[in-house]
Phi, psi and omega in degrees: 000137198253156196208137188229146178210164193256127190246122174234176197201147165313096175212191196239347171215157152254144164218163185247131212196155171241115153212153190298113152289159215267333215274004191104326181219191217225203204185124160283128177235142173253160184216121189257167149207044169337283191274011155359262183300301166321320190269338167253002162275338180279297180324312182292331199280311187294349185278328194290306171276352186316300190313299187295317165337281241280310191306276186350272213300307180285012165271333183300293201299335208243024139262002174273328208277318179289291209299310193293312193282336176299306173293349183090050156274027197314314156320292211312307188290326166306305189303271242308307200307323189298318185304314171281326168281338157296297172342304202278322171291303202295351177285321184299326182302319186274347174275331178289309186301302165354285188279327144303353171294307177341000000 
């Protein structure tokens, strides 16, 4: 049974659209594009930091991921180690989306 229920988001015109979720039923969305140019210098601002945010982190993580193989945490320090080489494709991902922004 497709069942529509309404999602509203800040916007200056609306259209409606359906589409189907795995959960069964299906979803009306309004949509704006007001805040167009404001939302897309933040975006360029926000890709730039995720990526150095993301860096932050996978330094964090591969000096816990050495600490962990270091207490004989060897598992624990391996996910960590795993944990960073993802950090680094999503990095590769947010540099494409970067650069496709343009």
């Amino acid at each position: 049974m497709v069942q529509n229920h309404d999602h509203s988001h800040e916007h200056d015109h609306t259209h409606s659209h359906e589409h189907d979720h795995s959960h069964g039923h299906s979803h009306d969305h309004t949509h704006s594009h007001e805040s167009g140019d404001a939302d897309f210098k933040k975006l360029n601002i926000l890709l730039s930091h995720w990526v150095d945010h993301n860096e932050d982190h996978a330094k964090d993580f591969s000096e816990w991921s050495q600490k962990a193989i270091a207490m004989g945490k060897e598992e624990t320090g391996k996910a960590i180690g795993e944990a960073v080489e993802c950090i680094k494709k999503a990095n590769e991902f947010l540099a494409i989306a970067k650069e496709k922004i343009k």
